[in-house]
Each structure stands twice: as C-alpha cells, then as structure tokens.
VEXLOTOR-301224 format. One record per residue: x, y, z of N, C-alpha, C in turn. Coordinates in steps of 0.1 Angstrom, whole numbers, plus 5000, padded with zeros to 4 digits. Example, Ala and Ser with C-alpha at 12.3 -4.5 7.8 and 13.67 -1.06 7.14 Angstrom:
<lolos>
513249435078512349555078513249675078;512849785071513749895071512950005079;
</lolos>
This chain:
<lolos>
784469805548784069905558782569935555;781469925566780469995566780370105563;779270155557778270245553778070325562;777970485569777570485574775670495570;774670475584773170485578772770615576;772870715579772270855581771970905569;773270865561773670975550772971125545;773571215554773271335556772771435544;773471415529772471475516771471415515;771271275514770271205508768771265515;769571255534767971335543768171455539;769071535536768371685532767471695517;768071625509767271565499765971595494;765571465508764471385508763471525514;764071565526763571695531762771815523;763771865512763671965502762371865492;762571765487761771655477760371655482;759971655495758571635499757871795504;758771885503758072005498757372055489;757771955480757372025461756771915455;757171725461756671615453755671545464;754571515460753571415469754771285473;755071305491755871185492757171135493;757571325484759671315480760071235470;759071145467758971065452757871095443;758371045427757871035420757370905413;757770805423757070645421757170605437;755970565445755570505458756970415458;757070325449758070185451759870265457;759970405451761070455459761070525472;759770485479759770595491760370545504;760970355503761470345512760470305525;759070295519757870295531757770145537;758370055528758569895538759069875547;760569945547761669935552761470075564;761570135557761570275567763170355563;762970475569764370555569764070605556;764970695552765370785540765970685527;765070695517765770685502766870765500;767670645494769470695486768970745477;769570905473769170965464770870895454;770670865443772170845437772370955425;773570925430774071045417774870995404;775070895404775670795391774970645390;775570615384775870455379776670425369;777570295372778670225358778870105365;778270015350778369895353777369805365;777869755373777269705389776669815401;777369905398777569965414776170095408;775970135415775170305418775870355429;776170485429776570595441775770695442;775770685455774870795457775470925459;774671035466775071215467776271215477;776171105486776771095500778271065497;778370995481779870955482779570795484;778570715489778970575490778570495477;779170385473779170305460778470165466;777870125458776470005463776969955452;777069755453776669675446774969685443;774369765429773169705425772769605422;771269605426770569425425768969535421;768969635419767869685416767669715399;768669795395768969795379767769895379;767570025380766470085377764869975374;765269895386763769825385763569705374;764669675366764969565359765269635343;765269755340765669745325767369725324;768169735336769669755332770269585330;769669525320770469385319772069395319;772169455308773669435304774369545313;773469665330774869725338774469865331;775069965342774570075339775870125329;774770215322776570315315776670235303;776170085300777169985290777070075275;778670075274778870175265778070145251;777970085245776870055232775670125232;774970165243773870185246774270345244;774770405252775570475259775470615247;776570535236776970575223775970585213;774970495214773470495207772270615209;772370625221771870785227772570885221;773770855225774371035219774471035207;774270935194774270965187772471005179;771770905184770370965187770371125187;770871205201770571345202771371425195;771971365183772771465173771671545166;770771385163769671495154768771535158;767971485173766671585178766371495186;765771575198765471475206763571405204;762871455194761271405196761071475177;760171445171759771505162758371445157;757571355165755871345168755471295150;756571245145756271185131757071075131;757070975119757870865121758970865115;760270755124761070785123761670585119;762570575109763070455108763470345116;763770425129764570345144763270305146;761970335150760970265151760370175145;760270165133760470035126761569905125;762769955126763869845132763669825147;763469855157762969845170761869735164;760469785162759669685154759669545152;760269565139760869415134761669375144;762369405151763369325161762569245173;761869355176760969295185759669135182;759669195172758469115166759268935161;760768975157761568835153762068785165;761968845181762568785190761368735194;760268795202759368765205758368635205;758168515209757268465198755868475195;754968535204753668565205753468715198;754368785191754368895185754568885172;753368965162753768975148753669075148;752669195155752969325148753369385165;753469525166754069585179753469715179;753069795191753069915190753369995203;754370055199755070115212754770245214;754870225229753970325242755470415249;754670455257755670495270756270445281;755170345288755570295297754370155301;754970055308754169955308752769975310;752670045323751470115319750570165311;750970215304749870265291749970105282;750770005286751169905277749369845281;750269815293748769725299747469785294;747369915297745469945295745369935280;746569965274745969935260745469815252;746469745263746169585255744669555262;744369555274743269555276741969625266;742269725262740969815254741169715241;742269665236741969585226741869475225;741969425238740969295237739469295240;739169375248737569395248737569425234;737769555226737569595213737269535201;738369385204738269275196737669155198;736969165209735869015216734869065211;734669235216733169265218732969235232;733569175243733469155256733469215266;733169245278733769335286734569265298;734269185303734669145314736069045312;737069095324738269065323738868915339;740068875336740368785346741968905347;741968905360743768905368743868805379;744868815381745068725394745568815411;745368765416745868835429747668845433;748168945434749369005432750069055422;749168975410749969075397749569195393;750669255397750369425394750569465375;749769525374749969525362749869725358;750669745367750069945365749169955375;749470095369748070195379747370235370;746270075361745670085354743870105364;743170185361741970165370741470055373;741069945364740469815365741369715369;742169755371743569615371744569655382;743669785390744569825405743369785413;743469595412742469545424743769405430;743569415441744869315447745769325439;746269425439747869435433748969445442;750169355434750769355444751969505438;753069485439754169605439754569705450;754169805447753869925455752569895461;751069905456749969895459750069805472;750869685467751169555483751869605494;752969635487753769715498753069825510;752269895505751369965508750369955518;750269795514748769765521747469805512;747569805501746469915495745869845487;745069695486744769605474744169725466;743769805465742669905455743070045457;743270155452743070325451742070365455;741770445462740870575461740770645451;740070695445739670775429739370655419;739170525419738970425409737770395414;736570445405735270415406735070255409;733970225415733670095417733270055404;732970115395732370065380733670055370;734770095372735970035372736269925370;735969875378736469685387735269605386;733769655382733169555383732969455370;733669495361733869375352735469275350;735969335366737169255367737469145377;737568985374737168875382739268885389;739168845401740568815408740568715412;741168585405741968435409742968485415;743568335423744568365432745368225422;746968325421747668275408748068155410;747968035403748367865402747167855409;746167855408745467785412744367745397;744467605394743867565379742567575383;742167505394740367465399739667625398;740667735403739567855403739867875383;740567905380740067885364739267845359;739667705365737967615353737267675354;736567715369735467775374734967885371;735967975369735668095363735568065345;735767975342735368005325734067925329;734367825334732567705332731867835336;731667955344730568025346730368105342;732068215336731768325328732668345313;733168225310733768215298733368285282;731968285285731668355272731368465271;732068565282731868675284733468735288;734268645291735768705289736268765277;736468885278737568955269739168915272;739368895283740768835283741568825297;742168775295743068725306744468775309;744568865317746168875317746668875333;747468825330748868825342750568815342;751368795347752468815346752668635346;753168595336753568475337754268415345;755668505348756268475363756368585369;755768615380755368715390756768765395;756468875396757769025402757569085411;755869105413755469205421754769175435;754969035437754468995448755768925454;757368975448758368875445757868805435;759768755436759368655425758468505427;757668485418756768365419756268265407;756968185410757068115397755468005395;754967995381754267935379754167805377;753467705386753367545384752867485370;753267385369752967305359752267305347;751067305356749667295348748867415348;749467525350748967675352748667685343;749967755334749567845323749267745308;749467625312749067545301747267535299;746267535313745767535314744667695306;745267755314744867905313745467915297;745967875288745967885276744467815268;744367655271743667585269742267675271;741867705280740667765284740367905278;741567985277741568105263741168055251;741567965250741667905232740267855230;739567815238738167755237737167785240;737367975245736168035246736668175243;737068185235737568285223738368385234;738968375246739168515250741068505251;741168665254742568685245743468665258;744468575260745468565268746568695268;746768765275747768875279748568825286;749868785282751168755292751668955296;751868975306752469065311753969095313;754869095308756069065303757369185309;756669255309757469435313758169405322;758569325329759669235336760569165335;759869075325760468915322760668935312;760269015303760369045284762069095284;762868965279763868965276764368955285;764268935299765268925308765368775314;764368675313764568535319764668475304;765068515297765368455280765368555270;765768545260765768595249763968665244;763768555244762168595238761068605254;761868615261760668625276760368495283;759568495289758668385301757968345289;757768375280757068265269757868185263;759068225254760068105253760868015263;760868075278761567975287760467925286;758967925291757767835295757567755284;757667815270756967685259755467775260;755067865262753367905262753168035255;752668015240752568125235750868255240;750968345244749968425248749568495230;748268545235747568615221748368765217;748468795230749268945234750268925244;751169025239752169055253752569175258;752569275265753069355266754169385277;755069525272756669495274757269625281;758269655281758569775294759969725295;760469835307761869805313763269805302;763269625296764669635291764469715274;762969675272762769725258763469895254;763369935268764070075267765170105270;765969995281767070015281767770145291;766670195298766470295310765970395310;765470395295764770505292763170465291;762270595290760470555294760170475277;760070365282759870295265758370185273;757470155266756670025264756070005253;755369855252755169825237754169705240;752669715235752169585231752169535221;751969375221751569315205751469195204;751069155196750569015196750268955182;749268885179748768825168748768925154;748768885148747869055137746769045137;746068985137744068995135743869045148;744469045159744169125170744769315164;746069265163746869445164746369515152;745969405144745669495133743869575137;743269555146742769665153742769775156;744069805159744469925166744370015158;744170155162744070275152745570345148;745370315136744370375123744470285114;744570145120744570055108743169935110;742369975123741369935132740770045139;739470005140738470115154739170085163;739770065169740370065182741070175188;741170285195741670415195742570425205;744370395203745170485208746270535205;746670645211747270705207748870775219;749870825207750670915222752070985212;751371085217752371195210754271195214;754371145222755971105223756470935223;755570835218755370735214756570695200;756870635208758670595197759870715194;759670755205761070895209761770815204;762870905196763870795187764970795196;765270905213766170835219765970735228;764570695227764470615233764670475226;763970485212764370335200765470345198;766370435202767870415200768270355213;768170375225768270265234768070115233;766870105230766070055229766669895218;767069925210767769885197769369865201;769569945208771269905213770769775227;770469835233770469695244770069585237;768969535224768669445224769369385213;769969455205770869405195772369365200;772469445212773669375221773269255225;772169215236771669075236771869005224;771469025216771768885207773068845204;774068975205775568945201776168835212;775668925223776268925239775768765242;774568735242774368625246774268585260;773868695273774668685283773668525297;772668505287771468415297772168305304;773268225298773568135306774868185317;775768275315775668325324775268435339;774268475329773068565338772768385352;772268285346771868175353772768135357;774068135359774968055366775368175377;775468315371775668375385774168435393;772968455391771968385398771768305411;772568185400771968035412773068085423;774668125420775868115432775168215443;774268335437773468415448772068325453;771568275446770768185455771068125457;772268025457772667935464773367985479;774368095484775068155488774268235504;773068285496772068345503770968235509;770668075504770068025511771067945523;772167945517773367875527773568005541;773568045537773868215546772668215560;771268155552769868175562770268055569;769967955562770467825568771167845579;772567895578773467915587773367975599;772168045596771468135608770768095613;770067985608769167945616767568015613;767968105602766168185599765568115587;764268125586763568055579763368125568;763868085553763768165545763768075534;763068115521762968035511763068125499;763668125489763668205477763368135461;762968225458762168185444763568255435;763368195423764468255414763668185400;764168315388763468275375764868315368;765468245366767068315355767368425366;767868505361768568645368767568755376;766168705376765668745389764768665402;765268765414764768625427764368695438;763868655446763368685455763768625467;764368625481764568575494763168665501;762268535502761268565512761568505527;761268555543761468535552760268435559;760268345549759368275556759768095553;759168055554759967905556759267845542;758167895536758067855522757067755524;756567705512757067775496755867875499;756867945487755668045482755068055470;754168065471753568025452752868105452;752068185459750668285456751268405463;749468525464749668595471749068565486;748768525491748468445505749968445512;750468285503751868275507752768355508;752868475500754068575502753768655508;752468685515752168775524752268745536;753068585537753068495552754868555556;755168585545756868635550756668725561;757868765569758268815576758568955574;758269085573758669185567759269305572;759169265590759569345595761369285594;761569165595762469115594763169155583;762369195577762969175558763369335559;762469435566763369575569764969555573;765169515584765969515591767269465582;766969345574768169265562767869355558;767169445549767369535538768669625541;768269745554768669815558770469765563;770369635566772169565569772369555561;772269525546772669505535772869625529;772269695535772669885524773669935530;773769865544775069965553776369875548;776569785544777469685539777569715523;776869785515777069825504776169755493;775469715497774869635487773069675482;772669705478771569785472770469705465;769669625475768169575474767069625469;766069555463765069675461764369635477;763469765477763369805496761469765497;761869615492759969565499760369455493;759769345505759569205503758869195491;757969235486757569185476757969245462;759169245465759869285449761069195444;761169135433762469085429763269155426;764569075430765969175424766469105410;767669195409768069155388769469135394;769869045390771469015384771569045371;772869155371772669165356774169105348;774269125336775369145328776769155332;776769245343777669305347778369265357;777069205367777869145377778669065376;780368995380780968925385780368825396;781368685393781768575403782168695417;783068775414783468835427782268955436;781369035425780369115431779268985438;779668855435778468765441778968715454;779968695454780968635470780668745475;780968865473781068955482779668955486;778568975475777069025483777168875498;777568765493777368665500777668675510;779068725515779468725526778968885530;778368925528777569065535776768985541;775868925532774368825536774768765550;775868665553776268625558776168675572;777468785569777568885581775568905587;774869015581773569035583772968975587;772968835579771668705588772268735598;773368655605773268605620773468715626;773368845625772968975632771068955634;770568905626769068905626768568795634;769268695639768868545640768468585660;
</lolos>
C-alpha cells in the first residue's frame, strides 16, 4: 500500500522548523530543494527501515548519509554507547577509548600510521589541508570539480553535494583570496594533471579528492587516474589527500585505497568512523602527522575531540566489521539493486546508467556514462524529482538529489532488494 504524499506532521514540522532554523534544516542536503515538497521528519530507526512522525516505515538507502553500515539500532553499537554514558558524557582530557579507536584505525587503514580525530569531516578536510601546506612550506592546492570536500573556504569551489544540488559552484562570505591558491581539474582527466604539475608542481602543497566520488553521485575513477595523480605527488614532493569520509570503510575494509591498490600521503575519514555519531579523523604518514600540534608547529585543536561516546561508537561499529565481515555480501546485494534497477529502466524504456562502488551507487537519468562533473550534470533531474518522490510514496527512502549516492547496508535483505525493485519497477514506467 502507498504512502500517502502530504504527510501532515512532517509539514507542520517543517512549518514550526523554518521559524527558528535558516531553511527548517540544519544541513542544505536535508531540505528536500532538488526534489521539492516537505522533508520526512523521522522519528526512529532499526535495522533497514526509518519511520517517520506520520507513522510511515521507509526501506532506507540513505543510512544517515552513509555512516549506518551495519543498520540502524545494531545492537553492539547500541550497548557501547550506553555503556560509554555510564561514566560521562565529555571530560576535554584523554581518555583510553581514543587510543584503541587509534590503533584500530591506523592497523586497518593502509595509508595511516598516526590519526588524529576531529568532529566532523569537515574540520577533517581543512586540517589536512593546513598540514600539508605546513609541511611543504607551499601554498597552493589541486581539487577536482565535484568533489565536495566540506564547507571548507578554499575547497567550496565547484563542489558538488549540496553546493551542486544547489547550483552554487562557490558561497558568498568566502573571500576571493580564499580560492586563489586553489587550481580545479575536472576528475579522470590525466592530460589536465600532467599539466597542472609541468606548470605549477613545485608549488603544490597537495592534492586532494575523493578517490571514488559521492558527491556528484557516485563516480568511479579510470585506470590511469589515480595511479597517475600518485606518480606526479611522488615526484614533486606534494602530499596526496584521499578524501575518504565516504568510502573509509565502506567500499572495503581499509577504504578506496585498499579496493584501488593506491596508497595516499593522508587520508581523512567521517561517517562510519563514528558510527552515527559527529566523529572525523585525519592521518597519514608520521613525518607528515608528526607535525601536528603539540608534537609539530602545526596548530589544531578541538575541545570535544575524541568524545568517548563517540570512540565508543566508533570502536563498536568497526570492531564489529572485522568480526562481521559483511563486504562480500554488502557486493552481492548491491549488484541484485543495480542489476534490478537498470532492468526496471530498461523496461521503461528511460535512459539511465548507474555507477556503483561495493555498497554504494548511483542511478543517473541520463544515458551515460558518467565519469565527471560535466557528465553528471547531463542527467535528467527534474525526472530524478519525480522517481524520487514515487519511490517515497512506495516506501522506499532515497537520498533526495541526483547527485548523491545511496548505501546498502548490513542490514538489508535479498527480500528488502526485490521489494525496492519491484517499487522501481512500478515508478519507472509511471515516468516513461
């Protein structure tokens, strides 16, 4: 049985929310502005599903934005928290769960020997940034076009995520002196590489991007990309930044650097590291982290930095991964949704091509491929409203902009995949 669309709390909600919050949100990416209509306010989650205020239950494919690998609620986690707030929730000194979090991180990881955890990817990114300039002596940086990397000043230039969604390649309030030591390639492309080191290579501080892109959807990297873009770090001293707050632990064990084979100088991490709670973390080499302050000039800092309910999440989800093991089936139920969902378009007759990296993917409305941000901005998105919004009234819970991947997680079933399938089903040939 359908959904109804209105859902009458959620608009009073949203109503009451944009009185007191810029927007009725407190992240652009939930405002529902691709798609249109009112954000599901929810009131739970367990396992697969989220429910919202209204009473209706949704197959998720969002997972709070990708940290819920192993499903909301999973009790391990669950029990790790509450036993966390037995003894306090913050005490701004150190605590031993931060060091086991640590080491864990640093033995799964492979481009990581030391770590130092943040709040949120954001503060992940600008930090790694300040320490790679810090540690070149360099100022000038490379991104690529659609990889969002935060609402870092210098690194909110063609971003994709929310920024894309938006329409907004850049902010208002980010000085133009901001961005003018920041060069924007358009991603897989090797020729603008070379080009940019043959002309400003000895002046790179570093390089970062998302090894496999999230924020423009998913977008997977060719061949010769990142082997390249390693090569050319390695030979004009500047520090490679994989962006990972995505992919860190979720398309493998050790990240987009153990599926790819490409180890980065730095990585920084977000999402599953916390396990739903606000956790991030950079790190990398030691002769780089060992920069950081107070063991290096390098200066940062953060007074709720390793909340121990947060390293107690943090430490349950990923010490469950290793037990759990769940990647080859994370990839087999994956592919039955992208297999299921490009059978579904097909069937309809709409042109659609999807990218998939392990357990997250993207269905873009366009006939493909897509490899950059050019190409994923060629999709269809008014179309991609319209699926979104058939798919919510059928129960199934998208993230709400073409340019975002969804997560399969842990939790999902063979049977939560037929079903999304035969929704898809139903929905295409309503769209066709």
């Amino acid at each position: 049985m359908e959904h109804r669309s209105d859902r009458p709390g959620s608009a009073a909600e949203f109503t009451r929310a944009r009185q007191w919050i810029p927007g009725g949100v407190n992240s652009p990416a939930r405002a529902f502005g691709a798609v249109g209509g009112t954000p599901v306010f929810i009131a739970s989650g367990s396992g697969p599903f989220i429910t919202d205020i209204d009473g209706y239950q949704y197959i998720d494919y969002v997972g709070s934005w990708g940290p819920h690998i192993l499903g909301h609620r999973h009790p391990q986690v669950m029990q790790a928290i509450a036993d966390a707030c037995q003894h306090g929730t913050s005490f701004g000194a150190p605590t031993v769960a931060e060091t086991e979090l640590a080491e864990l991180v640093c033995r799964i990881v492979p481009g990581i020997e030391r770590v130092r955890m943040v709040n949120s990817g954001t503060e992940a990114t600008m930090s790694a940034i300040r320490l790679a300039r810090g540690f070149t002596g360099r100022d000038r940086i490379v991104k690529f076009a659609g990889c969002y990397h935060g609402h870092v000043d210098s690194l909110l230039v063609q971003a994709g995520s929310g920024a894309l969604t938006l329409g907004t390649p850049s902010s208002p309030g980010v000085p133009a002196g901001c961005t003018s030591d920041t060069l924007v390639l358009p991603f897989n492309d090797v020729s603008a590489i070379d080009q940019a080191f043959a002309e400003h290579g000895a002046s790179l501080a570093a390089v970062i991007l998302e090894p496999i892109c999230g924020n423009m959807g998913c977008v997977l990297p060719n061949d010769d990309f990142l082997r390249t873009l390693r090569q050319r770090c390695s030979e004009n001293g500047t520090v490679l930044i994989f962006d990972e707050v995505m992919t860190g632990f979720r398309v493998a064990l050790g990240g987009a650097q153990e599926r790819l084979n490409i180890t980065p100088d730095l990585t920084t991490l977000g999402k599953i590291i916390g396990g739903g709670l606000p956790v991030g973390a950079y790190g990398g080499r030691a002769e780089i982290m060992d920069c950081v302050s107070p063991a290096g000039p390098v200066y940062q800092a953060g007074t709720l930095s390793g909340n121990p309910l947060a390293m107690a999440s943090g430490l349950a989800v990923l010490r469950t991964l290793q037990q759990e093991s769940p990647w080859d089936r994370l990839e087999k139920h994956a592919g039955l949704l992208e297999a299921g969902l490009q059978d579904a378009a097909d069937q309809a007759g709409i042109p659609a091509c999807i990218n998939r990296a392990g357990s997250m993917l993207t269905l873009f409305f366009t006939s493909g491929p897509v490899t950059d941000l050019d190409t994923a901005t060629q999709a269809d998105t008014e179309r991609f409203a319209r699926w979104f919004h058939g798919m919510l009234r059928h129960g199934i819970y998208l993230p709400c902009s073409q340019f975002e991947a969804l997560f399969v997680s842990a939790a999902h079933t063979e049977d939560h995949i037929r079903e999304t399938v035969a929704a898809a089903q139903v929905v295409l040939k309503e769209l066709c």
